[in-house]
N, C-alpha and C positions, 0 to 999 in steps of 0.2 A: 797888691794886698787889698788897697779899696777896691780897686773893678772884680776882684774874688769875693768880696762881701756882696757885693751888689748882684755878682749873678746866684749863689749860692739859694736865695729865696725864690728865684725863679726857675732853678730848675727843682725844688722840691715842692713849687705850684704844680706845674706841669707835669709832676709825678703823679701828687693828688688827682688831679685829672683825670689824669688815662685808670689810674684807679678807679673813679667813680665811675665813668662810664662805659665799663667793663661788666661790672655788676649784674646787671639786667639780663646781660647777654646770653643767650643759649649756648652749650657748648656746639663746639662746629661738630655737624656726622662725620660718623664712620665711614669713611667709602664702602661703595655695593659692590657684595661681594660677585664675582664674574658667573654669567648665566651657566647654568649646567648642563649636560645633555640630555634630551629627550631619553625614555625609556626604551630599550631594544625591544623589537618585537620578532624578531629572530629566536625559534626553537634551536635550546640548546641536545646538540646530540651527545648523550650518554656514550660512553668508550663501550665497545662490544665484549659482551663476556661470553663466554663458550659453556655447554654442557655441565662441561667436566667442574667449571669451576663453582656452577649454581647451586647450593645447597637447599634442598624443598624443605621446609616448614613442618611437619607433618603436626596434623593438628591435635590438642587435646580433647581428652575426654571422647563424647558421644552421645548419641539421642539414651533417653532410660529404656526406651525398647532396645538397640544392642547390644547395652551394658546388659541387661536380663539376660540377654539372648547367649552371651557370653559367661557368664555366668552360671547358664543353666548346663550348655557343652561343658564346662570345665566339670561340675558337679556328675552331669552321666560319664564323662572319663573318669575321674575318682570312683564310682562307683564302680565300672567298669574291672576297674583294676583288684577292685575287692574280689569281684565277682569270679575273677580267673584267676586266681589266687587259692591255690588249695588250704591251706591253712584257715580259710575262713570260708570257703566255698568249695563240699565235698558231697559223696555218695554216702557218708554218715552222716556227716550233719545237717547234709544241704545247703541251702544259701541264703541267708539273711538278709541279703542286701535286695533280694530281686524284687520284693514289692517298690521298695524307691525308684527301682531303676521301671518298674513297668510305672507307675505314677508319672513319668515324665512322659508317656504317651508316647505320640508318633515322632515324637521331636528324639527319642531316644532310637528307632527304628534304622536312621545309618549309622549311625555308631555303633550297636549292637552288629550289624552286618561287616563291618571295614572291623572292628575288633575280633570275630571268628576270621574272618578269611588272613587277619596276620599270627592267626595260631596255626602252628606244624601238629604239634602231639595229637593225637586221637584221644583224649582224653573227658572226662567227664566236666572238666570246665569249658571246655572249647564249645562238648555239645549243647552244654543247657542252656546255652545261649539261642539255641532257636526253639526251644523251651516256649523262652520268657518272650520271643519275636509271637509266639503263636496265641502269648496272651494279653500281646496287645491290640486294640481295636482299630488297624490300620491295614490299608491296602497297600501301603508303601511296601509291607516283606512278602507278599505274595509272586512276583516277579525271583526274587531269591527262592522262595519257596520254593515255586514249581520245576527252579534248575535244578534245586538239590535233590528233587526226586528220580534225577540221574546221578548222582556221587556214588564214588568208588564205595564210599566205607560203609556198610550195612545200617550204623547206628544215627547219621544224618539223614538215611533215604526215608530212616523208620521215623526219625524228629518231626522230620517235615512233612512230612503224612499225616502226624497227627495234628502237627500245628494249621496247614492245609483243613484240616477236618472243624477245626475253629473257627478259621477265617474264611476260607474259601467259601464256595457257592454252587451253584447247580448246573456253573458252566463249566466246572472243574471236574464234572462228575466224568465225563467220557474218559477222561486221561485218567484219571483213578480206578476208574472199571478194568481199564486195557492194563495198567499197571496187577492191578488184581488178577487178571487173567493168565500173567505171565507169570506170575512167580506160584501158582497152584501146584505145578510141580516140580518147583527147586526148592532148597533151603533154605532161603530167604525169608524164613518164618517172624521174624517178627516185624519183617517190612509190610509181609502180609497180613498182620493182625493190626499194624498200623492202619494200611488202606482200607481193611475192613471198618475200621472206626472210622475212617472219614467219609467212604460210601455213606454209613450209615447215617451219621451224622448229618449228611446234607441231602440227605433226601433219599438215596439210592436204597436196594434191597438186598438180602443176601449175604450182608458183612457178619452179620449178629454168628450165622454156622461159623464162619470161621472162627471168631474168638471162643469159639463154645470148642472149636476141636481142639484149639491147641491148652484147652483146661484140662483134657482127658487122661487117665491114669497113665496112657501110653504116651503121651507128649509130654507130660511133667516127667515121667522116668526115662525118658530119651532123646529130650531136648534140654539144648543148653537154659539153663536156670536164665539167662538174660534174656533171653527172647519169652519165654513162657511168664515173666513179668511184665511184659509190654500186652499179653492176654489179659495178667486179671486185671490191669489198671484199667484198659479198653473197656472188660466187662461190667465194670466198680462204674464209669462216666457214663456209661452206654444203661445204665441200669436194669443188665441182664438179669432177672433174678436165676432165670436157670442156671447161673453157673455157682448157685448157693450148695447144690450137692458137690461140687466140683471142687469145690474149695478145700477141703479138707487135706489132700494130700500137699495140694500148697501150702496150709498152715504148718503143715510136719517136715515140710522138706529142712534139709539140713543148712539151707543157704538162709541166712536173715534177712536177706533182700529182700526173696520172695517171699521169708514168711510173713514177714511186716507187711508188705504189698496185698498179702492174701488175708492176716488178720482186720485191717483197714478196711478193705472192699466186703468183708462182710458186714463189718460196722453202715457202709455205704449201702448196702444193700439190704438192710434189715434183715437177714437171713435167720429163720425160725428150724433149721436143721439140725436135729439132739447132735449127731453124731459131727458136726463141725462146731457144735457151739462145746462142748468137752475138749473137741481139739485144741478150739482157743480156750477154755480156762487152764489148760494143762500148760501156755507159755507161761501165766504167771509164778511160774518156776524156772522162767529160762532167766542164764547168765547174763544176758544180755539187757544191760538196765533198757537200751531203745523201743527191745522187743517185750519187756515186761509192761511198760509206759503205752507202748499201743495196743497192747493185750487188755489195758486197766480202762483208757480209752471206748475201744469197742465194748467192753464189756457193760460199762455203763452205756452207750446208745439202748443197748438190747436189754438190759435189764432196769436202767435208772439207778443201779446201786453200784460204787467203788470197791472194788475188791484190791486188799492190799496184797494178799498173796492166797497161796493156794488153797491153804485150809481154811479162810473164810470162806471161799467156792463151795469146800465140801459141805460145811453146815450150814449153806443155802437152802433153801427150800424151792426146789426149783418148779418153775408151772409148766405147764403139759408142753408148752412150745416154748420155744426161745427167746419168743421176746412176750417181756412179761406184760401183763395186763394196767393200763393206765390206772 
């Protein structure tokens, strides 16, 4: 019991102790952690993929030039489709759409070409499509052009002759002579009233008799009304005035095609002839509101006064010639 007293303050010295001189101490480190390995510089190879499995990206969007440029195709195909579309593109009404489609210029020139050649019908939208080729300002349909002046169908060899007579040049002139030569005596009359306008047109000599013959009393009452239109419209651009006496039995004839075509061309021609200018006041009686409209038309070129219908003609006061005095 006493030698337990006696140690008791000495081991709670020795306690203090090791206590105190602890204190100061830093704690002991962490062991280091074990070196790492250097970084490989070995390329890693990619597993191989095949063709089949590659899907390409394809990119968005586009420069604003081909966005235009796409945009402007899509716009001459809508128009396109108007244009061969009878209901809105006809031999009565015409076609409304064909300024826009010629405004788009030469950019519209194969479209207009790839759209006739996927039409079958022989029809009047298919032709006026080289119409509006002949009035664009491009050499790009000149190559079309001069094939179609071999086509089967009579109404492309005559399109393209005229449009030819537009565009072409005075290198075109031999083929159009030799074309003109051959058909002097077939029935290919109004291929030849075509060529005759495009000789004429480009320099050559000689076309102007032809459109003058086929105005004649005996070719309007023995040739078909479709070809003797393709005369006065030649003679109306060509500004024949001789075929101002000529006109008149075209203004009578019984087909509205030509008589519009031949009411018009007198308008174009300023023609001072009593006995055609009565002709045309006398459609302002026709049933035909188109032919009244181009009757009303011409009738003011030549006189500067709007006649509503016929008996205002009669109590006209008419001057010694046709077209009245400014």
């Amino acid at each position: 019991m006493y030698h337990s007293l006696i140690r008791l303050p000495m081991v709670l010295f020795f306690v203090a102790l090791a206590t105190t001189c602890c204190r100061g101490q830093k704690p002991a480190p962490e062991p280091a952690a074990p070196p790492t390995a250097p970084p490989s510089t070995t390329l890693t190879t990619l597993p191989d993929r095949s063709e089949d499995t590659v899907q390409e990206i394809a990119p968005t969007g586009g420069s604003p030039d081909d966005i235009a440029a796409e945009s402007a195709e899509s716009d001459i195909e809508s128009l396109l489709d108007q244009a061969t579309t009878r209901e809105s593109c006809n031999v009565v009404m015409g076609c409304a759409v064909a300024a826009a489609i010629i405004a788009h210029g030469e950019d519209a020139v194969p479209p207009i070409i790839a759209r006739y050649q996927s039409l079958g019908t022989p029809n009047y939208q298919k032709f006026h499509l080289i119409d509006l080729l002949g009035r664009i300002d491009s050499e790009r349909a000149l190559p079309f052009l001069r094939e179609e002046l071999e086509a089967k169908h009579w109404e492309a060899r005559t399109r393209s002759a005229f449009a030819l007579g537009h565009l072409g040049s005075r290198r075109d002139l031999a083929r159009l002579k030799s074309h003109l030569a051959s058909t002097t005596e077939t029935q290919d009359h109004a291929f030849r009233y075509a060529l005759a306008f495009a000789v004429e047109t480009l320099g050559g000599e000689g076309g102007g008799a032809h459109i003058l013959e086929g105005l004649s009393a005996q070719s309007i009452n023995e040739r078909n009304w479709g070809y003797t239109r393709f005369a006065v419209e030649a003679a109306a651009e060509l500004r024949l005035t001789g075929a101002c006496p000529l006109l008149r039995l075209a203004v009578e004839h019984r087909d509205i095609f030509l008589k519009k075509a031949a009411v018009a061309a007198a308008g174009m021609l300023t023609c001072n002839d009593q006995q055609l200018f009565q002709a045309i006041a006398a459609q302002l009686q026709s049933r035909v509101p188109s032919v009244r409209r181009q009757t009303q038309e011409t009738l003011q070129k030549l006189t500067g006064i709007t006649f509503t219908n016929f008996e205002q003609w009669q109590n006209y006061d008419q001057p010694d010639s046709a077209t009245a005095s400014p």
